[in-house]
C-alpha positions in Angstrom: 0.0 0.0 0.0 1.5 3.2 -0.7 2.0 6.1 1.8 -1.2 8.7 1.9 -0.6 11.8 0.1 0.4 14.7 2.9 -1.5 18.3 2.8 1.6 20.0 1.4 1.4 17.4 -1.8 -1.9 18.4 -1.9 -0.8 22.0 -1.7 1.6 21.3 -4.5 -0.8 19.9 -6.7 -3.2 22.6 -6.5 -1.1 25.2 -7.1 -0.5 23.1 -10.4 -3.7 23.1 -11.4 -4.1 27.1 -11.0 -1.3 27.7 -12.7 -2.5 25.7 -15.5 -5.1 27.6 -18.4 -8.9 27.3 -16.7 -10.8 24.6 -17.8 -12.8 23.3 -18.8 -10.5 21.4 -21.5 -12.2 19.4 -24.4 -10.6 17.1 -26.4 -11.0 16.9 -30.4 -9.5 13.5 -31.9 -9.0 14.0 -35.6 -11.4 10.8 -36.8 -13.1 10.9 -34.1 -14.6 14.3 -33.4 -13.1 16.0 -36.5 -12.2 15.0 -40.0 -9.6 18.1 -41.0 -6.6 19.4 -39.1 -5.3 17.4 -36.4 -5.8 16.2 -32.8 -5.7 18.7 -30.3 -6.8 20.3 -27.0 -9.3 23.4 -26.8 -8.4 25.6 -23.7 -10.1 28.6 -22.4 -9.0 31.8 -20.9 -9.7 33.1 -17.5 -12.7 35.6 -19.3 -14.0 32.5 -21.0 -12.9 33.0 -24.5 -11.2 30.5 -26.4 -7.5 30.0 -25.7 -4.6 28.6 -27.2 -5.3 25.2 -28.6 -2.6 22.5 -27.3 -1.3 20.3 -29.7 -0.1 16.6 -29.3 1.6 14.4 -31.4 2.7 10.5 -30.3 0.0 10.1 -27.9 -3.2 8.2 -28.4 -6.8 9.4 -28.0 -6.9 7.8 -25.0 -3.9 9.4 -23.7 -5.3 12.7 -25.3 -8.5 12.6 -23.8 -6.7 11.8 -20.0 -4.6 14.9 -20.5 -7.7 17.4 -21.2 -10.0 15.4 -18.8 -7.0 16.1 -15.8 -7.5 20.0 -15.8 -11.4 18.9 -14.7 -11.0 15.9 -13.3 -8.0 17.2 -10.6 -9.3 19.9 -9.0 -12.7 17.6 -8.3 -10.5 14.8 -6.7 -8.5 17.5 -4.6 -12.1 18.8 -3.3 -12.9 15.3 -2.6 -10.0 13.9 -0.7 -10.1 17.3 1.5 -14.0 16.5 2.1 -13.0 13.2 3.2 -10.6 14.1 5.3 -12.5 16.7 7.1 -15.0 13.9 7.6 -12.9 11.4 8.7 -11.1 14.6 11.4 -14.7 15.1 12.3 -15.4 11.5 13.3 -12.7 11.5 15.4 -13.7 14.2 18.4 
């Protein structure tokens, strides 16, 4: 089992994430959810807008569609794992 994660990883991690272009990010697959141009990531700026789109190449959809799914999916799991362990700090007085 591995070690849990300590706040100040936690810490780390979300100052990652706000560093990082808001979200959300939306992946386009060329085949798949596009038939010109190539596979790539939409961003969006902090007024909403479009941003810059980020470009891939030697990764699969799969790995594609991880990457733009992390910038939405991250911040939910930090939330989370602080909510649980408020909980669990709760449960214990």
């Amino acid at each position: 089992m591995t070690e849990p994660i300590k706040d100040h990883d936690l810490e780390k991690i979300e100052i990652r994430c706000r560093a990082a272009k808001p979200g959300p990010w939306i992946s386009y697959v060329e085949g798949r959810d596009h038939t010109s141009g190539s596979s790539f990531i939409k961003t969006h700026t902090t007024t909403g807008g479009r941003g810059d789109d980020i470009e891939l190449t030697g990764v699969t959809p799969q790995d594609q569609d991880f990457i733009a799914h992390a910038r939405q999916d991250i911040p939910a799991l930090l939330e989370e794992v602080r909510r649980l362990r408020y909980e669990l700090s709760n449960q214990k007085t």
